[in-house]
C-alpha positions as a printed Julia matrix, in Angstrom:
237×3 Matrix{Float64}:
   5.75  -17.99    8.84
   8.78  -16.26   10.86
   7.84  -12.73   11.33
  10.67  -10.07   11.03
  11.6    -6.72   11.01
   9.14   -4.23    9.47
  12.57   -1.55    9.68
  15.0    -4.39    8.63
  12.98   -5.4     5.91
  12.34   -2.05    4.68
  16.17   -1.53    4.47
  16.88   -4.66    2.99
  16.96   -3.45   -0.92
  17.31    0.19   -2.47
  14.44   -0.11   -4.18
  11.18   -2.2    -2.97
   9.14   -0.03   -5.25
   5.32    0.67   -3.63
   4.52   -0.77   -0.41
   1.18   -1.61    1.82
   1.56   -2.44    5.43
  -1.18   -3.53    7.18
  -1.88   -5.15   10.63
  -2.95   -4.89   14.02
  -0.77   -2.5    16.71
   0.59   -3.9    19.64
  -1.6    -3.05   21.94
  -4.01   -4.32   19.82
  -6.55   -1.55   20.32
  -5.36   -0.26   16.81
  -6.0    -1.06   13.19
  -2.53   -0.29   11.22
  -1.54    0.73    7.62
   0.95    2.58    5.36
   1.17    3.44    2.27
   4.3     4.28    0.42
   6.13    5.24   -2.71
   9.13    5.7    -4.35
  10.89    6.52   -7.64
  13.53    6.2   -10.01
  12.49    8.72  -12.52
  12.19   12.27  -12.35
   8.42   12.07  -13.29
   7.91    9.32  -10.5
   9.37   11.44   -7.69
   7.76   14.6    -8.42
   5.11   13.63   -6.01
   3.7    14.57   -3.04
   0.67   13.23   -0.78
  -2.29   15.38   -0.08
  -5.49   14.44    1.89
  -8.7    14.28    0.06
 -12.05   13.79    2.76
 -10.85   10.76    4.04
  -8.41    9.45    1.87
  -5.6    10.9    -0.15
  -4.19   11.68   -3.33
  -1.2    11.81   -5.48
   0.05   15.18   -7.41
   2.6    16.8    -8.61
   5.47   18.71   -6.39
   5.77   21.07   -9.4
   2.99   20.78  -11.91
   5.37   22.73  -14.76
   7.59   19.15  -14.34
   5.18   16.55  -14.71
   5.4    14.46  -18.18
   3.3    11.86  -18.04
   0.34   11.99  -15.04
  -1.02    8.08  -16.19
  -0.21    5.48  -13.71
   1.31    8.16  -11.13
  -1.9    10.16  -10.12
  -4.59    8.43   -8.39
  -5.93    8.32   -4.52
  -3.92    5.68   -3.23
  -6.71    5.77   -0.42
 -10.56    5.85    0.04
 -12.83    5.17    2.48
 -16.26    3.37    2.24
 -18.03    2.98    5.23
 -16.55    0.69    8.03
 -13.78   -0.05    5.09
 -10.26    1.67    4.09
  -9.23    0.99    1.03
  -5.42    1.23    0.31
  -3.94    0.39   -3.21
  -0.4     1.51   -5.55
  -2.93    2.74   -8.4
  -6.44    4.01   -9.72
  -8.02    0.91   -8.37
  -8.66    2.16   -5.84
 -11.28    3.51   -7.25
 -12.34   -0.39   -8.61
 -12.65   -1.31   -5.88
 -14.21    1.16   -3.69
 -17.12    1.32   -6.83
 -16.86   -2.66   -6.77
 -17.88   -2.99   -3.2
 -20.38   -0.1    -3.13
 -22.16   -2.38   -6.09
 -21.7    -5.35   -3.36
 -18.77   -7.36   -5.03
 -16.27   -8.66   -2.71
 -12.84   -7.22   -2.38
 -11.82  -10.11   -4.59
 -14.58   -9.99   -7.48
 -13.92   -6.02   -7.51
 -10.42   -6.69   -9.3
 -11.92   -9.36  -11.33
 -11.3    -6.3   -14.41
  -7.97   -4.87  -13.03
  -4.56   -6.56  -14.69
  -0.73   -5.42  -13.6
   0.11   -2.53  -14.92
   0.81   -1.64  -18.78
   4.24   -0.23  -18.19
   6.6    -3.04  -20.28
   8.64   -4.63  -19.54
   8.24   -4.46  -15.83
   4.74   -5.2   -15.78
   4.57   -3.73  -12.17
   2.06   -5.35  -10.01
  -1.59   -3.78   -8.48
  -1.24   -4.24   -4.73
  -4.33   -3.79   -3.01
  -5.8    -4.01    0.86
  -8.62   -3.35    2.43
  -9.03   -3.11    6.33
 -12.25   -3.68    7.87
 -13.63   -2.16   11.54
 -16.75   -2.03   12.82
 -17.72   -2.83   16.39
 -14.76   -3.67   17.92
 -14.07   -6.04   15.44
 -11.21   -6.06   12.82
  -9.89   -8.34    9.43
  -8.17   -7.17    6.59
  -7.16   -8.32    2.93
  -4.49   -8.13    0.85
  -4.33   -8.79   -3.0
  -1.48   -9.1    -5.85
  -2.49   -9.12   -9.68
   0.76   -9.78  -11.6
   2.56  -10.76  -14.62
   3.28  -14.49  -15.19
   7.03  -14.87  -14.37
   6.89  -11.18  -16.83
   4.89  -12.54  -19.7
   1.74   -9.87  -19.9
  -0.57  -13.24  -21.54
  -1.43  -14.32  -18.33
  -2.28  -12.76  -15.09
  -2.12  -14.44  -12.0
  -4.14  -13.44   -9.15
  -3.66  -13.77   -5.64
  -5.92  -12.5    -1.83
  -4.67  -12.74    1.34
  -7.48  -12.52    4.03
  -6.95  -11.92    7.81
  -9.41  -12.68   10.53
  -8.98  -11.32   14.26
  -5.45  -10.56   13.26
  -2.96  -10.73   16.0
  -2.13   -7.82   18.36
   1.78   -6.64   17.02
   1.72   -8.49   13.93
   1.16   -7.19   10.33
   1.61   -7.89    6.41
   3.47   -6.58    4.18
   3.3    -6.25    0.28
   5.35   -4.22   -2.25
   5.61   -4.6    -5.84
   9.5    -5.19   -6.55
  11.42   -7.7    -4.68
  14.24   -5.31   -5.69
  16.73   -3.22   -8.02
  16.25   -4.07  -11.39
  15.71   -3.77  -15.33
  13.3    -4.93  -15.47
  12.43   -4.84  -11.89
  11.43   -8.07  -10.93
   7.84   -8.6    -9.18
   7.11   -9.66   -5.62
   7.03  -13.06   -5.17
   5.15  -15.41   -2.33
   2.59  -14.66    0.61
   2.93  -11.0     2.31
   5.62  -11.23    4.66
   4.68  -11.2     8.28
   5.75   -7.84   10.28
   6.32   -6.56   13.49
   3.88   -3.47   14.61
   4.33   -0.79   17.12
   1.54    1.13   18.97
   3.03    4.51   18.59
   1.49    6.2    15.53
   4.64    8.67   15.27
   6.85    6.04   16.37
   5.83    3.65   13.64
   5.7     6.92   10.75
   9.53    7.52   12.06
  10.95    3.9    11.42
   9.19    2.94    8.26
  10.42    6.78    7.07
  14.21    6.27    8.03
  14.37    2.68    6.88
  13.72    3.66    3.21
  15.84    4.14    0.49
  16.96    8.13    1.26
  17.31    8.73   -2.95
  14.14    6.68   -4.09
  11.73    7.27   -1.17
   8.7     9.61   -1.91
   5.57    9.62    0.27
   4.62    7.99    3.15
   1.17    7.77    4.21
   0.41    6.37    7.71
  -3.17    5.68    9.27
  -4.36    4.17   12.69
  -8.1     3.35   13.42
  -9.35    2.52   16.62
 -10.99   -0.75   16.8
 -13.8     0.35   19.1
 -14.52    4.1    18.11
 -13.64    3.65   14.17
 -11.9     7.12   15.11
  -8.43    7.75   13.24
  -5.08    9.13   13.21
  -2.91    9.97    9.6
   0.16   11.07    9.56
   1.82   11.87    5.94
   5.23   12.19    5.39
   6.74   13.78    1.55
  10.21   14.34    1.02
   8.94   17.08   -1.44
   8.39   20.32    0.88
């Protein structure tokens, strides 16, 4: 697989939807992800990020605006032990209750589907990023509709081992602009990384859509220490 542009990529439709980036910096003393989201609706982009221990949640800019809180409200991240869980939705908490149980990453979402918002059926992207000991591997994980028919749900992991120094995955639910939007389609698409936390935060920001961007969450783990950086961006202030 070619790898890109993480910024050209980013810029490359109004409207990708949620994204998860993860990978390895290019240094490659650093485990990488972001998290972000954006909206169309009112409701969608009355959002902020706000930490929560170690991971974060979703609420609302102004509480007195928010209509509907399903599907919008949720910790997008948790951590469990040597593993960060990133994912666009509450299963998050699935899996982070999955693997405390011992399921894999995989069997975890075993009871998850796409979501139940017709007729875009919008896809549960999930990752998961493993360090412990100097080591690093991460996963990443699609449940979608069947070409948009809800019937069928088709399932799909991507697991990395000893990923590369400067190269990452991305995932996002739309390919682009749409009604209804249509899903993402194929493997993650391979990424270039930087090994500048603020750096990296900057680009991803400024390559979004500037009317449909949200929140950006960004996170970088040393792969020796396990200690972390975050930085999270909202365009709600």
């Amino acid at each position: 697989m070619k790898m890109v542009s993480l910024a050209q990529e980013l810029s490359s439709t109004s409207y990708p939807g949620r994204g998860i980036v993860i990978g390895r910096s290019k240094d490659g003393k650093k485990a990488v992800t972001a998290y972000f989201i954006m909206g169309r609706s009112s409701n969608s982009r009355n959002r902020v990020f706000v930490e929560e221990g170690e991971g974060i949640r979703t609420e609302a800019f102004d509480p007195s605006k928010l209509e509907d809180p399903s599907l919008i409200i949720y910790a997008p991240v948790r951590v469990l032990g040597n593993t960060t869980i990133v994912t666009n939705g509450d299963q998050t908490d699935t899996v982070y209750d999955g693997m405390k149980a011992g399921e894999s990453f995989e069997e975890s979402l075993r009871c998850r589907e796409f979501e139940p918002d017709a007729p875009n059926y919008t896809p549960r992207i999930s990752g998961i990023l493993n360090v412990a000991d100097g080591k690093f591997d991460y996963a990443m994980s699609i449940l979608k509709s069947n070409n948009g028919n809800p019937e069928c749900c088709n399932r799909y992991t991507f697991t990395y081992d000893n990923p590369i120094a400067g190269e990452g995955h991305f995932i996002h639910t739309y390919m682009q602009d749409g009604d209804p939007l249509p899903s993402f389609e194929g493997e993650p698409t391979l990424v270039d990384m930087d090994d500048d936390i603020d750096a990296f935060t900057a680009s991803v920001w400024s390559h979004l859509n500037p009317d449909n961007k949200v929140s950006l969450f960004v996170r970088f783990i040393d792969i020796v220490t396990g200690e972390y950086e975050t930085r999270i961006v909202n365009k709600n202030e």
